[in-house]
C-alpha positions in Angstrom: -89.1 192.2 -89.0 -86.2 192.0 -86.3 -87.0 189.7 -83.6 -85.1 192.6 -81.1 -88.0 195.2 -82.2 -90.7 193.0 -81.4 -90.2 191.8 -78.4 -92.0 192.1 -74.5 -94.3 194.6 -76.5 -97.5 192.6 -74.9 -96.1 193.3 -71.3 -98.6 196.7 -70.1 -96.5 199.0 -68.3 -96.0 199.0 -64.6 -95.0 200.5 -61.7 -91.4 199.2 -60.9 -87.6 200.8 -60.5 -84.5 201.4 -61.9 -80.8 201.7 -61.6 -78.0 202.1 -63.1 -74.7 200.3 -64.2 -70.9 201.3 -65.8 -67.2 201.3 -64.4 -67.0 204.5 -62.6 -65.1 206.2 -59.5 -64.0 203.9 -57.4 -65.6 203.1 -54.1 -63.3 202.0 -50.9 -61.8 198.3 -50.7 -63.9 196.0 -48.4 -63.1 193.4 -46.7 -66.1 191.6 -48.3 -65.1 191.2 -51.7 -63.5 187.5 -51.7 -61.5 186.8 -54.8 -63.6 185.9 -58.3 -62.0 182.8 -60.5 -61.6 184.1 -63.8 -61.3 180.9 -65.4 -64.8 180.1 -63.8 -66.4 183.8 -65.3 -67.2 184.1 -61.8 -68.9 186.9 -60.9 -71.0 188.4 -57.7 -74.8 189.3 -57.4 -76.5 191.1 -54.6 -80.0 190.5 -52.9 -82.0 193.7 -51.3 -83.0 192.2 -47.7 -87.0 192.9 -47.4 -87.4 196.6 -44.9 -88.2 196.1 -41.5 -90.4 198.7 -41.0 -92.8 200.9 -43.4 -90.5 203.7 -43.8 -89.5 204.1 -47.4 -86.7 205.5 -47.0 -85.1 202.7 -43.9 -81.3 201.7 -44.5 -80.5 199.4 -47.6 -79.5 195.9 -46.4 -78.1 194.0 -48.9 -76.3 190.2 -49.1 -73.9 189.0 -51.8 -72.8 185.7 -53.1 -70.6 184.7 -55.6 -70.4 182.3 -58.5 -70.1 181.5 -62.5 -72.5 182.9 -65.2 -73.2 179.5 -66.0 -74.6 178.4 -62.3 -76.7 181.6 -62.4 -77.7 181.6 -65.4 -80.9 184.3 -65.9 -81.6 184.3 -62.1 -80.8 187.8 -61.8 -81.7 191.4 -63.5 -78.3 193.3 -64.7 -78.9 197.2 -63.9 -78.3 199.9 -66.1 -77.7 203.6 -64.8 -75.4 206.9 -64.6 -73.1 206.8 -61.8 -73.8 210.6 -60.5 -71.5 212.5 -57.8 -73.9 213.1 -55.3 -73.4 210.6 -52.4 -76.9 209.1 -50.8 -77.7 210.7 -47.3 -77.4 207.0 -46.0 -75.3 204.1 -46.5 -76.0 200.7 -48.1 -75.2 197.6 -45.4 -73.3 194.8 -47.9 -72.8 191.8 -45.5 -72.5 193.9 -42.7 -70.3 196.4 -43.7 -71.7 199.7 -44.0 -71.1 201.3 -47.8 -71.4 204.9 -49.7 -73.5 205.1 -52.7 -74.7 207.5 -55.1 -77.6 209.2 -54.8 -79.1 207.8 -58.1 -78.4 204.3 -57.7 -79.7 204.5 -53.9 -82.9 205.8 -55.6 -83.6 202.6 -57.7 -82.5 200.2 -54.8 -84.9 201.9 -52.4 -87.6 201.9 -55.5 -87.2 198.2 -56.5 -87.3 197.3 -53.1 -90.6 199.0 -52.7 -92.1 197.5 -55.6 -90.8 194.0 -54.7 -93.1 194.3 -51.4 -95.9 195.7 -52.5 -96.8 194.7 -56.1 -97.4 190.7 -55.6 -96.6 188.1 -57.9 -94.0 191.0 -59.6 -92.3 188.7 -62.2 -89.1 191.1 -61.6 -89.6 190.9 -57.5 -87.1 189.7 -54.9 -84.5 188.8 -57.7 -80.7 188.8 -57.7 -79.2 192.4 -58.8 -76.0 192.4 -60.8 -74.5 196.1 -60.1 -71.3 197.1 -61.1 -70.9 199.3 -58.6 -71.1 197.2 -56.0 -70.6 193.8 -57.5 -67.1 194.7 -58.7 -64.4 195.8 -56.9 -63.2 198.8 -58.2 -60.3 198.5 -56.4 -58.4 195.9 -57.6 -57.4 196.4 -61.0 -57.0 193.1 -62.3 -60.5 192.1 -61.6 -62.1 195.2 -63.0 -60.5 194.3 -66.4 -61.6 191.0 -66.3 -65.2 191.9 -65.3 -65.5 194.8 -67.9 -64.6 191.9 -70.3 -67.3 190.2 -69.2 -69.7 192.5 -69.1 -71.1 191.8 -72.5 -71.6 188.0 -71.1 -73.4 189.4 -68.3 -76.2 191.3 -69.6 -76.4 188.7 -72.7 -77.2 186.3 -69.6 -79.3 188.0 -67.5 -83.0 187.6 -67.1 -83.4 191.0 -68.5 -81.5 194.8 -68.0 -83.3 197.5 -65.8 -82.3 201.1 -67.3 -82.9 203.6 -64.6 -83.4 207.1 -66.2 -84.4 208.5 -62.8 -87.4 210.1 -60.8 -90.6 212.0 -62.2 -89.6 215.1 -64.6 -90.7 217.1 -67.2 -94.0 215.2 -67.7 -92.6 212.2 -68.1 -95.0 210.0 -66.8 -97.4 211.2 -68.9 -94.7 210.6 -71.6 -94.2 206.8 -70.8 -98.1 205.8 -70.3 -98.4 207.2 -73.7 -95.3 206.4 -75.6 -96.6 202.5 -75.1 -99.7 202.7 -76.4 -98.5 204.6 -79.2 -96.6 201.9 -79.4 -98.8 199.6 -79.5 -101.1 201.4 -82.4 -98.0 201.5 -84.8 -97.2 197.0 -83.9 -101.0 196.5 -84.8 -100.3 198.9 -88.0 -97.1 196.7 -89.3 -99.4 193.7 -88.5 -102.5 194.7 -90.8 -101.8 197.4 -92.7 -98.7 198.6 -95.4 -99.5 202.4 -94.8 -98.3 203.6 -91.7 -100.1 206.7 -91.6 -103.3 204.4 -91.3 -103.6 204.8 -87.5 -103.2 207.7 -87.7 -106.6 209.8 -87.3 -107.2 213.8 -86.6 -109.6 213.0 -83.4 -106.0 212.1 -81.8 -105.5 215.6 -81.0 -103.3 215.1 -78.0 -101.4 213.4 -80.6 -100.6 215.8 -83.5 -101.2 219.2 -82.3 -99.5 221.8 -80.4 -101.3 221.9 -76.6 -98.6 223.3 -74.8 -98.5 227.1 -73.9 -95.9 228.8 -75.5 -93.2 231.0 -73.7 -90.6 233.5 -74.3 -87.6 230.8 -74.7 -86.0 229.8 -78.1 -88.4 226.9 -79.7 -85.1 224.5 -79.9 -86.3 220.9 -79.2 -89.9 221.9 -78.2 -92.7 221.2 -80.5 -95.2 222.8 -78.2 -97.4 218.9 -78.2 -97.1 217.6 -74.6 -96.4 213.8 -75.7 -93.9 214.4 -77.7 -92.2 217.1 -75.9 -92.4 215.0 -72.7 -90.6 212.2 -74.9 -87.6 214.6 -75.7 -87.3 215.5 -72.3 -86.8 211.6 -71.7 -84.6 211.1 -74.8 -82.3 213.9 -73.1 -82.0 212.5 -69.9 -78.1 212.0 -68.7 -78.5 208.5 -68.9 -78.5 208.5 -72.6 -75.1 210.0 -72.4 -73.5 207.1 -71.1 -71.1 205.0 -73.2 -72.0 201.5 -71.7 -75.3 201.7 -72.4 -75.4 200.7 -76.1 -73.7 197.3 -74.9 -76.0 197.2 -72.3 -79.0 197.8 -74.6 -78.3 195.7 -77.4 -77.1 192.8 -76.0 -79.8 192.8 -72.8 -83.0 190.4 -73.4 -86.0 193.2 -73.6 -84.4 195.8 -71.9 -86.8 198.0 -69.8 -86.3 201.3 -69.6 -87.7 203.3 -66.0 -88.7 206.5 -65.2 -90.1 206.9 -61.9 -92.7 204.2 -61.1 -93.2 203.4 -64.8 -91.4 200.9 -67.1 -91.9 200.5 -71.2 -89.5 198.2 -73.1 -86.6 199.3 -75.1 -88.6 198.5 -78.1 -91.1 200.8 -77.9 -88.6 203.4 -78.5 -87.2 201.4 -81.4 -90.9 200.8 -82.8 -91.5 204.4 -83.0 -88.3 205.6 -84.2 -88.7 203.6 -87.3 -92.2 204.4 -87.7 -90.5 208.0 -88.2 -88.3 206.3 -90.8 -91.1 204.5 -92.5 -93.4 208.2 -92.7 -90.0 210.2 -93.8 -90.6 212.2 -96.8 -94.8 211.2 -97.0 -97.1 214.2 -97.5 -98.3 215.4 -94.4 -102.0 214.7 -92.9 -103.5 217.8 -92.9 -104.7 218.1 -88.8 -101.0 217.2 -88.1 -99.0 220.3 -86.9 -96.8 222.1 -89.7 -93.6 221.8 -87.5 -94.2 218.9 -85.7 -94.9 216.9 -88.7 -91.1 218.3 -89.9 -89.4 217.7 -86.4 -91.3 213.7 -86.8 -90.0 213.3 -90.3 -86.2 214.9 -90.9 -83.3 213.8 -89.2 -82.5 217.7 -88.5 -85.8 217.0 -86.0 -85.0 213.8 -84.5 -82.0 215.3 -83.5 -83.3 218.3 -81.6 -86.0 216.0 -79.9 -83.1 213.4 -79.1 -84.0 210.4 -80.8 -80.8 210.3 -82.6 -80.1 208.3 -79.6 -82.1 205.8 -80.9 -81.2 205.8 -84.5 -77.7 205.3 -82.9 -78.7 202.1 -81.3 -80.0 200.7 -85.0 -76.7 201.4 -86.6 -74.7 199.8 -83.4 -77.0 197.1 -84.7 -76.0 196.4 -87.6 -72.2 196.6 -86.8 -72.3 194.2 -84.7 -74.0 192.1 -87.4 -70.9 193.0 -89.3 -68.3 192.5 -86.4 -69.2 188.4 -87.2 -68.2 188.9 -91.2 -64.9 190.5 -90.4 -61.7 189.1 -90.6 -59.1 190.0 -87.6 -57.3 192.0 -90.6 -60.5 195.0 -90.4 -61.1 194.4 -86.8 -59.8 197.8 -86.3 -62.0 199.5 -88.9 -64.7 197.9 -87.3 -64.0 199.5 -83.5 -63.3 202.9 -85.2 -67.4 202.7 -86.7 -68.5 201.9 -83.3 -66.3 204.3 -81.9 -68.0 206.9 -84.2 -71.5 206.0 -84.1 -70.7 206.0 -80.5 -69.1 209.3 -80.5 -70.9 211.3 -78.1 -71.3 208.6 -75.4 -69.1 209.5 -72.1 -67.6 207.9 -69.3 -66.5 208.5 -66.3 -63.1 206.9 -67.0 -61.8 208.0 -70.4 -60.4 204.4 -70.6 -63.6 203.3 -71.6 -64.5 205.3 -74.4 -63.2 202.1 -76.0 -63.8 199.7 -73.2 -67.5 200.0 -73.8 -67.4 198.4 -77.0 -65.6 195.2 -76.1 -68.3 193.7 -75.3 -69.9 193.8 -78.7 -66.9 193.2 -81.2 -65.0 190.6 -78.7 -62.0 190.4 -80.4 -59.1 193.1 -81.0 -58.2 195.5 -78.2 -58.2 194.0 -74.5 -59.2 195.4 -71.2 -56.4 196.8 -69.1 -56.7 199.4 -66.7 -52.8 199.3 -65.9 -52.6 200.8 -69.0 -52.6 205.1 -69.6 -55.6 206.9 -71.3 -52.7 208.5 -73.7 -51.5 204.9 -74.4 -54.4 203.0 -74.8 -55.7 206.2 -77.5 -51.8 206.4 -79.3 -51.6 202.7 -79.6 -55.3 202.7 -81.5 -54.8 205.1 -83.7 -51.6 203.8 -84.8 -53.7 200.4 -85.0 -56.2 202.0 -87.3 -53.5 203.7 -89.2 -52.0 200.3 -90.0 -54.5 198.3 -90.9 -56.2 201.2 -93.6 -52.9 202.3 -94.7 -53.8 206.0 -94.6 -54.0 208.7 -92.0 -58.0 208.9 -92.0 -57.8 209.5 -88.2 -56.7 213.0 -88.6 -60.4 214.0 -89.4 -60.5 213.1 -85.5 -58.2 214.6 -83.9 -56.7 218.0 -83.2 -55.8 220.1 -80.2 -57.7 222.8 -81.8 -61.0 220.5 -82.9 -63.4 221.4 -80.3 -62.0 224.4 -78.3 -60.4 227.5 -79.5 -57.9 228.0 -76.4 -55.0 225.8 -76.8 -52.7 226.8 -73.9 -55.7 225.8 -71.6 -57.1 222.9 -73.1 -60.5 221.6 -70.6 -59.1 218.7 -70.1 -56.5 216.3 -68.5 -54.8 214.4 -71.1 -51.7 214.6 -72.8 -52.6 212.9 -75.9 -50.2 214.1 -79.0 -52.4 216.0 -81.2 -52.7 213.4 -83.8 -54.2 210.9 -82.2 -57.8 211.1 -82.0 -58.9 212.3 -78.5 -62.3 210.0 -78.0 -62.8 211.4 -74.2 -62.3 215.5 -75.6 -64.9 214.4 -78.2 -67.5 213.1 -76.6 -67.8 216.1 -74.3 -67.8 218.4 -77.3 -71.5 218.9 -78.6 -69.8 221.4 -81.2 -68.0 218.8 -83.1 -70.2 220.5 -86.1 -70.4 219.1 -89.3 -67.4 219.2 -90.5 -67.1 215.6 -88.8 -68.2 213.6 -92.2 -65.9 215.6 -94.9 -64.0 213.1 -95.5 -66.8 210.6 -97.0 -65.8 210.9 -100.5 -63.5 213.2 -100.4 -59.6 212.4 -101.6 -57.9 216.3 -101.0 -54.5 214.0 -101.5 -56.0 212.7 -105.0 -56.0 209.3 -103.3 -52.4 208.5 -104.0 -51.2 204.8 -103.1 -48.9 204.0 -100.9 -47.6 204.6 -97.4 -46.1 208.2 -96.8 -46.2 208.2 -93.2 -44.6 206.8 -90.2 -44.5 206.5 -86.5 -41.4 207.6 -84.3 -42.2 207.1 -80.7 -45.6 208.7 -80.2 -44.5 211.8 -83.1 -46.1 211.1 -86.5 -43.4 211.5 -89.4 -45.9 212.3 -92.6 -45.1 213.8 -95.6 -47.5 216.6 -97.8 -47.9 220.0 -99.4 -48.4 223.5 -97.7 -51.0 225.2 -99.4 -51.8 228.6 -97.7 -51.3 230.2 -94.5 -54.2 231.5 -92.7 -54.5 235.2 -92.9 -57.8 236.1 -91.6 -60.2 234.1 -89.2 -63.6 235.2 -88.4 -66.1 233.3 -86.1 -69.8 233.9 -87.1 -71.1 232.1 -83.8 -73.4 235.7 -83.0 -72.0 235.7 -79.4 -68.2 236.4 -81.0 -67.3 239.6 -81.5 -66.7 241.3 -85.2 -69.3 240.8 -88.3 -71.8 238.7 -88.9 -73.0 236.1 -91.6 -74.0 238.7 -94.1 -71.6 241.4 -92.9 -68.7 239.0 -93.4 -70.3 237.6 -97.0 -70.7 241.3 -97.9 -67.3 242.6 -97.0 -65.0 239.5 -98.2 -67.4 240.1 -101.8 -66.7 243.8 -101.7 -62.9 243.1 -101.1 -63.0 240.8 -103.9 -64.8 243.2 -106.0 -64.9 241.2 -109.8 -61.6 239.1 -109.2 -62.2 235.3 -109.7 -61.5 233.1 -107.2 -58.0 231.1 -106.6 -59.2 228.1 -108.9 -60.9 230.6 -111.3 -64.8 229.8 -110.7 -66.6 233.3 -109.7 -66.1 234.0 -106.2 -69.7 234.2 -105.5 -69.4 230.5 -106.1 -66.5 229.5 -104.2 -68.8 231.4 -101.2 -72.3 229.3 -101.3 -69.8 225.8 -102.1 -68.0 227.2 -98.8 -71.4 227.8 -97.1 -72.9 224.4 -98.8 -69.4 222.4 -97.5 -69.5 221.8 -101.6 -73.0 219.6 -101.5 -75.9 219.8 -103.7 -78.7 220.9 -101.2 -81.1 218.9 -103.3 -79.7 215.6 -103.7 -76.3 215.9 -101.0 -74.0 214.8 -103.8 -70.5 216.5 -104.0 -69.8 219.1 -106.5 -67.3 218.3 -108.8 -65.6 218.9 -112.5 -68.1 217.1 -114.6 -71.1 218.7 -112.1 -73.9 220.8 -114.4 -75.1 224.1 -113.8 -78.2 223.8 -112.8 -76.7 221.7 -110.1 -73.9 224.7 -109.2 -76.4 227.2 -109.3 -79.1 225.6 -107.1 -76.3 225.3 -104.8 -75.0 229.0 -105.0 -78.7 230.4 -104.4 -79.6 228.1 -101.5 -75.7 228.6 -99.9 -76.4 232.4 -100.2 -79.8 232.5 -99.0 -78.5 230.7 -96.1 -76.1 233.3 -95.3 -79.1 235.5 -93.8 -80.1 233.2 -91.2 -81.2 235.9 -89.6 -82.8 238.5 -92.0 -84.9 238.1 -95.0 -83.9 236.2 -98.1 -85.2 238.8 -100.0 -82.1 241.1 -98.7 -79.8 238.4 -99.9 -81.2 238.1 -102.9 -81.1 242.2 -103.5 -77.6 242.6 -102.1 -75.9 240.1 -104.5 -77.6 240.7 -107.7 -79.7 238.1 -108.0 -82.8 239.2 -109.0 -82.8 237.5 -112.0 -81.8 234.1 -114.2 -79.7 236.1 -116.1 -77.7 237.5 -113.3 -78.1 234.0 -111.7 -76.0 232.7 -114.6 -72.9 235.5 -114.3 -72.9 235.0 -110.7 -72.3 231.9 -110.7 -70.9 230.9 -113.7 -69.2 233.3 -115.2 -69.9 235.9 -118.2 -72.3 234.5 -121.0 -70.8 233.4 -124.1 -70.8 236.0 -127.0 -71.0 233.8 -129.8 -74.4 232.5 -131.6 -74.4 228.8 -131.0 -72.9 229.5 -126.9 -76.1 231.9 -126.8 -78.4 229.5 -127.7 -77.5 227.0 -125.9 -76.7 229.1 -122.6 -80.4 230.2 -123.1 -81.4 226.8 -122.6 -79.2 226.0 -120.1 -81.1 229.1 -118.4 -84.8 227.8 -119.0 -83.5 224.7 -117.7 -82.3 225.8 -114.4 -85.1 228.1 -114.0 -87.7 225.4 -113.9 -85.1 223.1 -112.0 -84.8 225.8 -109.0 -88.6 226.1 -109.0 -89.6 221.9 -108.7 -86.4 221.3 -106.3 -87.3 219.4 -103.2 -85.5 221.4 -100.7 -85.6 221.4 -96.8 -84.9 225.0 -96.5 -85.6 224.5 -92.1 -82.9 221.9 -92.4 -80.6 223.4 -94.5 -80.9 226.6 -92.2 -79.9 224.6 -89.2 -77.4 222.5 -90.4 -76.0 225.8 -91.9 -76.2 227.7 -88.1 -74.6 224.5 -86.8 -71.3 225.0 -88.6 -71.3 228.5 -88.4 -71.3 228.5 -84.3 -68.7 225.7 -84.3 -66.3 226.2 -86.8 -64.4 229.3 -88.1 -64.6 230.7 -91.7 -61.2 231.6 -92.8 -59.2 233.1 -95.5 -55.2 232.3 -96.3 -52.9 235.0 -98.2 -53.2 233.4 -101.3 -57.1 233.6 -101.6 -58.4 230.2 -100.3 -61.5 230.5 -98.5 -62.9 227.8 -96.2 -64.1 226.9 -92.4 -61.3 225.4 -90.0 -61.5 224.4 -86.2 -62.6 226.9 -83.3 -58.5 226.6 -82.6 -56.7 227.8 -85.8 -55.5 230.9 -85.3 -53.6 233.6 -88.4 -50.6 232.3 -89.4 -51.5 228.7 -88.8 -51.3 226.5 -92.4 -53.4 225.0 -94.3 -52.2 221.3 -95.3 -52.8 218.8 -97.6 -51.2 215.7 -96.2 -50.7 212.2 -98.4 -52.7 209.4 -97.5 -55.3 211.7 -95.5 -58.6 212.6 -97.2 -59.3 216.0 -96.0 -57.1 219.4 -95.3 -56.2 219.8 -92.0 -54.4 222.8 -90.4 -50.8 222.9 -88.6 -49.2 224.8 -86.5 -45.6 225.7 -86.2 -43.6 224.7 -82.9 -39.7 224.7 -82.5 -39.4 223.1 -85.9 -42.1 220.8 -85.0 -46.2 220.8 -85.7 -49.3 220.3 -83.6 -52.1 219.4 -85.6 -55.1 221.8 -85.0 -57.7 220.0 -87.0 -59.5 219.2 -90.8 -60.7 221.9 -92.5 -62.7 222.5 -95.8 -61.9 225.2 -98.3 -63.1 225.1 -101.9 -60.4 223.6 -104.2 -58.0 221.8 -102.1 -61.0 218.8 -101.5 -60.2 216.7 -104.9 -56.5 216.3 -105.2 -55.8 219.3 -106.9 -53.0 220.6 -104.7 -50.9 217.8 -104.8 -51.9 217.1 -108.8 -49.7 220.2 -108.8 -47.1 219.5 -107.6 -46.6 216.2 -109.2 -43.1 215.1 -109.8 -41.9 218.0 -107.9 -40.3 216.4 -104.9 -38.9 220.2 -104.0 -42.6 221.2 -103.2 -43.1 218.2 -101.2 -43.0 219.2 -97.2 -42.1 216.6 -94.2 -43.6 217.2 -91.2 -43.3 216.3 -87.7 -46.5 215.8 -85.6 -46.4 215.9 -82.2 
């Protein structure tokens, strides 16, 4: 078992308090902050002076004293936190000189220095602090980027990391008492027991059903079971947000984390996260709620009740495990993993979208804060683009990728639209699914060598136009025009019995749209050589899905498909006239009859993933008959692209000779290779194009 999961799981929790820790906003140059030796790794620690009086909430006195990692050693707790805005009604004293803090971290100082006077013989009491907020100063430019450099070192030394997630909310007190012992059931279950349903008993009805009152709002997250529901609520706390906290997590000794006057290690939220991997796909107990037992077992679940957070944190894991194997010629495949699994982490400087990670790969990109958020994201990608020899980074990128106004983009950078724009990213929740088309996908047919090159920050590449964009519909319900099945109905009726661009029925081409081309049962990628059953089970599930709100009997009425038969012509085409082709279709049909009917499928799942992309993307259809979904910023008359050495479509858009990339896109028939199969040896079909 991983010595990081079992760890500190003994300690009861406790009353104690957090804070928090990450470069930020700066705070005002004071005349306190005495140079650090870097070639020492010197840094500074502070020390909360005990309160004079019994008023909680007396002025924060604080001394500081300087000195090397290696003379502290782990005589000090590093703090984890959010920053926040809001500025604390009273100043912290720092050696005399009065300072302004947050609110938030002001809250954990005033708490740890509460619990340090009352709870005796506290093994965390009275100790040295490093903050970053205070122990750095953010002034001086130089030393910030040698600190952030060290800030890996740091919590790797320190006696332990405090992660402050803030006061009392949402239950979560009752959350924390009973997320350890939960805890603590499933560590005595690994230790005696292979079946980890085994603890697991109907009397712990707290535990498994749903004892919260339901209301009016949308179920979302909620299960309706007070534990778990107070869990989520801590799982979607800011402070998960955060990009330094995955450095800060992984590399700490037995992080704690802190909400309000209780503290539970790290690991119990490890512990239970892959006690939800170890019950995935068992048959459920029957005293355990329907839909909680699918939101504890699916990953669409752990996603609404946040603990993709800490699923996250185990794949960080590994990486850095794999940082140690790799040679300095995949270093920069390695950042762009942790930059992905990291995706959705934010900071406060877009600078350290990649800063954060320093600290566990060590090697490749350095630390400089003289440097320009559009440099420091150019320069990687170009990086990246060298080292793989492809343009995989235009999955990532896009002025048009996660907003659909262009001209007021809600943001402050200028970076070129190729280059992947981590900071835009992070803040965009409706990044979709489109995100992972690329995983064994070749829409260039994988051609070898380099057709691409850098001039300046403009991207020279070369590729093939394959339809401009003549209708765009958005199916998110609060857009204007059709909906799911009004659109499905009226692009069928236009289409009447024409066959689809590459020939297959169009009723086809519109679930493999719907399905992003996947096999619903076993998330394979339709292809050539893919059977029927297999094409069918995908068209019936993608067209079902296109009611997400009415019933899938409609669906099943208003395409035909009230039988195997018609199942059959829908999807693949007239049956054959002749004996033998009868004979055998008829098999074929008893075949996928019983193969639709014992399918595994998460229809919930599905539904959601299928809603996802529908509210974040855009379907789209391009005058020569292509239909697929692009990014909430294409617009008619953009073009759909298939550019060498890139593994997905993407769309461009025409400026003054020039092109902005908008983003990937997926339409059915351009995602194997096809389009450029066509135009092999035909160098006057071959496009150049300038990216800007």
């Amino acid at each position: 078992m991983n010595p990081l999961v079992t760890m500190s799981l003994n300690e009861k929790s406790t009353t104690v308090a957090g804070s928090d820790s990450a470069p930020g906003p700066g705070l005002p140059s004071m005349p306190h902050y005495e140079p650090l030796d870097e070639s020492l790794s010197e840094i500074r620690l502070i020390k909360i002076e005990p309160p004079e009086t019994d008023d909680y909430y007396e002025i924060l006195r604080c001394t500081m004293i300087r000195g090397s990692l290696q003379e502290f050693g782990t005589k000090y707790l590093a703090i984890s936190y959010v920053w926040g805005f809001e500025v604390a009604p009273k100043p912290l004293v720092l050696n005399g000189h009065e300072m302004r803090i947050t609110s938030n971290l002001s809250d954990f100082l005033l708490r740890y220095r509460k619990m340090s006077k009352v709870v005796s013989n506290w093994i965390f009491g009275n100790m040295f602090l490093w903050v970053d907020a205070l122990c750095i100063n953010q002034d001086d430019i130089p030393e910030k980027t040698s600190q952030v450099e060290m800030m890996g070192s740091i919590y790797q030394s320190a006696r332990t990391a405090f992660c402050w997630l803030g006061s009392d909310l949402d239950d979560s007190k009752y959350a924390m008492e009973r997320l350890f012992e939960v805890c603590q059931l499933i560590v005595n279950n690994y230790q005696n027991d292979d079946d980890p349903l085994s603890w697991v008993s109907g009397v712990r009805t707290d535990l498994w059903h749903q004892n919260v009152e339901k209301d009016s709002k949308p179920i979302g997250r909620r299960t309706y079971n007070r534990f778990w529901d107070g869990v989520s609520s801590l799982l979607h706390r800011e402070y998960w947000t955060r990009a330094w906290i995955v450095q800060e997590l992984l590399l700490s000794k037995n992080a704690c984390i802190m909400c309000g006057q209780l503290i539970v290690p790290y690991n119990a939220f490890l512990m239970v996260f892959l006690w939800f991997m170890r019950i995935r796909g068992r048959e459920r107990p029957p005293f355990i709620n329907t839909y909680l037992w699918w939101m504890l077992t699916t990953m669409g679940g752990w996603r609404l009740m946040g603990w993709s957070h800490v699923r996250k944190m185990l794949r960080a894991m590994d990486l850095i495990k794999t940082v140690k194997e790799s040679n300095e010629s995949k270093l920069a495949l390695v950042w762009k993993e942790f930059l992905c699994v990291t995706r959705i982490q934010q900071a406060t400087d877009p600078r350290d979208k990649l800063y954060s990670v320093i600290g566990m790969i060590g090697r490749g990109l350095r630390a400089d804060y003289s440097l320009s958020v559009e440099r420091i994201y150019c320069d990687f990608a170009k990086w990246w683009a060298t080292e793989e020899n492809r343009l995989v980074f235009l999955n990532f990128s896009g002025h048009g990728m996660v907003q659909k106004d262009l001209e007021y983009p809600p943001h402050h950078l200028f970076v070129p639209s190729w280059a992947p724009n981590w900071d835009v990213l992070s803040k965009a929740n409706e990044w979709g699914d489109l995100n992972d088309l690329g995983q064994g996908r070749h829409a260039d047919g994988n051609v070898a060598g380099c057709s691409w090159t850098f001039e300046g920050d403009r991207l020279n590449a070369r590729g093939v136009v394959c339809g401009r964009i003549s209708t765009t519909q958005s199916l998110n319900r609060a857009s204007p025009g059709p909906g799911w099945h009004e659109f499905c109905d009226m692009y069928l009726a236009n289409r009447a019995d024409q066959p689809y661009i590459t020939g297959i029925p169009v009723l086809q081409a519109l679930a493999r749209t719907i399905m992003l081309d996947k096999d619903p049962a076993t998330g394979k990628l339709l292809g050539p050589s893919t059977k029927p059953a297999a094409i069918i089970r995908t068209g019936v599930v993608g067209i079902l899905s296109t009611g997400l709100w009415e019933p899938p009997t409609r669906r099943i009425t208003c395409v035909n498909l009230a039988n195997i038969r018609n199942l059959y012509e829908q999807f693949l085409g007239p049956i054959p006239q002749n004996e033998s082709k009868q004979n055998e279709t008829a098999i074929n049909l008893h075949n996928i009859a019983e193969d639709i009917s014992t399918s595994e499928i998460d229809f919930l799942a599905i539904r959601i993933k299928v809603a996802a992309i529908a509210f974040t993307s855009i379907l789209f259809v391009t005058e020569e008959g292509y239909l697929g979904w692009g990014p909430p910023g294409m617009q008619t008359g953009d073009l759909v692209c298939v550019i060498f050495d890139c593994d997905t479509p993407v769309v461009l858009r025409t400026v003054d000779a020039q092109y902005i990339h908008v983003g990937e896109c997926f339409a059915v028939g351009l995602m194997d290779g096809t389009a450029v199969s066509e135009v092999s040896g035909r160098s006057d079909q071959v496009q150049h194009f300038t990216i800007v």
